[in-house]
N, C-alpha and C positions, 0 to 999 in steps of 0.2 A: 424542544425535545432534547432528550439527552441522546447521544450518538458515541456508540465506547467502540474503538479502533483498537485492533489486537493483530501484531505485525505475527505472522506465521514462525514456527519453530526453526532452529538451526537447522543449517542444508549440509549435507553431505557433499561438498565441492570445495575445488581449492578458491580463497579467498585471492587467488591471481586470476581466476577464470572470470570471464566477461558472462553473465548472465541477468536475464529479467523475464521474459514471457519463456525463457526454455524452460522445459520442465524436467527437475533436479530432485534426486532424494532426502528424503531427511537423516538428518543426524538418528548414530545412534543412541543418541541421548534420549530419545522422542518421547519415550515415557516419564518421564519426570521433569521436563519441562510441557507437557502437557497437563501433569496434574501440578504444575506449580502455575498455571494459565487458568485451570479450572478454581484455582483458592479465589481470583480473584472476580470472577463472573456474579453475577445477577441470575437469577430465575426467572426473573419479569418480563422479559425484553418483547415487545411487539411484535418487531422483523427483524428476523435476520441473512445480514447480506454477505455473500463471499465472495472472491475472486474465483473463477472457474480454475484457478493451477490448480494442479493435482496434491499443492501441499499446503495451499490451505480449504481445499477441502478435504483432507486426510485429516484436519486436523478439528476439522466442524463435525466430522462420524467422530472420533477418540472422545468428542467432549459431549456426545450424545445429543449433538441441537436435532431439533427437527423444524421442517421447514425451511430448509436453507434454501433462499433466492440466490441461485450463481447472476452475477451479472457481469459483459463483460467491461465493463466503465471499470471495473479493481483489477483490472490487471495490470501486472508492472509495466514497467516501459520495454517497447521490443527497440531490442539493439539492433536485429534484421540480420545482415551479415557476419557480425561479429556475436552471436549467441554462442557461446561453447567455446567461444576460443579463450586465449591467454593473453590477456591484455596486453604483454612483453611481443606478442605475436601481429598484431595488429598493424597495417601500416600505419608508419609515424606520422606522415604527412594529413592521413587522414584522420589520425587521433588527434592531432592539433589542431585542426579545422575542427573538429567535432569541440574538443575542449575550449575551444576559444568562445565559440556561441553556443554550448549546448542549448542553448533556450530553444534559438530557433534551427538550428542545422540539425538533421538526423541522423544518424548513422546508416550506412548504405540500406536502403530495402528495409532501417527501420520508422522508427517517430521521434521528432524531436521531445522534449522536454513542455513543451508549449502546448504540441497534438495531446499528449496525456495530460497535461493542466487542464486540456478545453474537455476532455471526456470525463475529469475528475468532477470538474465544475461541475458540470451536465446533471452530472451523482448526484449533486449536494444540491443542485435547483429543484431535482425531482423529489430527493427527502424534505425538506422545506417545505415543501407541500403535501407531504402526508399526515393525518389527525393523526399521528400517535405520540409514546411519550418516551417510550427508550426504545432503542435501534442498537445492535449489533453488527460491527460490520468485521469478516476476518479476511484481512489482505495482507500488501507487501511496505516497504517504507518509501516507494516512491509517492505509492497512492499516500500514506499519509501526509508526506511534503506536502502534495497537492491540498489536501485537508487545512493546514497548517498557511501556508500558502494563499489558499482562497479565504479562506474567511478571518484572517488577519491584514491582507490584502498586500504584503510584502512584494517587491521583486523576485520572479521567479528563478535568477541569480543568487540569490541566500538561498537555497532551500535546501542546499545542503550542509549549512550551516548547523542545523539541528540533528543532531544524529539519533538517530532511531534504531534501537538493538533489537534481537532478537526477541519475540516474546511479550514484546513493551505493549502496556495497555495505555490507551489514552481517551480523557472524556472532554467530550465539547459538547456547546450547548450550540445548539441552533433555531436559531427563531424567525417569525415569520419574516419580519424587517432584520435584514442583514448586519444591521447597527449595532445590533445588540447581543450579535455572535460572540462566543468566548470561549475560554478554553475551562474546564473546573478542576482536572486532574491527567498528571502526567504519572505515571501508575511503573 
């Protein structure tokens, strides 16, 4: 099946603020990168799946899907404590413990990097076994690492090696035997 990943519209927050499960406004740019998101969609699509944040499902009504399954497996990673703050703000000690193993350390009261790999996974075990032929799914860029991640099978230490913009479309194939996962288009 084909499976198109579509990272949610710019957020109206400073790009020093710590956020991922908080929910944040969008840019007011929203209209025209929404209809520059819409140039690139399909009509076909089976199912479509979204993150329950409030912007990317703001952005599944703009583009007129119906049927949106929220699940919450696509949502970003929760920072816990440090949602809303300013990275500059955060204690140091504990920013370098965190950075040192994001993989597996969490941030206080959130999830590691590892907890959201094992719910992405989860995602992508349960898609794999659905008959159908294209899938939709509109989330964040951590959940795509995770994408990226799982069915290329890299260290979850690179994954942010691939940077993921705003708006970015992405298609992967996924099939029954994991072997034969790949990627078709980075959009």
């Amino acid at each position: 099946m084909e499976v198109h990943l579509i990272r949610h519209t710019t957020v109206k927050i400073s790009k020093k603020t710590c956020y991922g499960r908080l929910e944040v406004p969008v840019s007011d740019n929203f209209e025209n990168e929404k209809n520059n998101i819409k140039t690139k969609l399909s009509n076909d699509y089976d199912i479509i799946y979204s993150s329950p944040s409030k912007r990317c499902i703001l952005l599944a009504r703009a583009l007129n899907l119906t049927n949106v399954s929220k699940d919450n497996r696509l949502f970003e990673i929760d920072f816990g404590d440090w949602e809303g703050i300013l990275w500059d703000d955060i204690n140091k000690s504990e920013l370098d413990l965190w950075m040192d193993k994001f993989v597996t350390n969490p941030p206080p009261n959130g999830e590691s990097f590892n907890q959201m790999f094992t719910r992405v996974s989860n995602f992508i075990d349960m898609l794999r076994n659905k008959k159908v032929d294209k899938v939709l799914i509109i989330t964040h860029a951590g959940v795509i690492r995770c994408f990226f991640a799982h069915l290329l099978k890299f260290p979850l230490e690179n994954a942010f090696k691939i940077p993921i913009g705003f708006n970015e479309h992405f298609i992967f194939k996924i099939e029954k035997k994991s072997i034969f996962d790949s990627i078709i288009k980075m959009k």
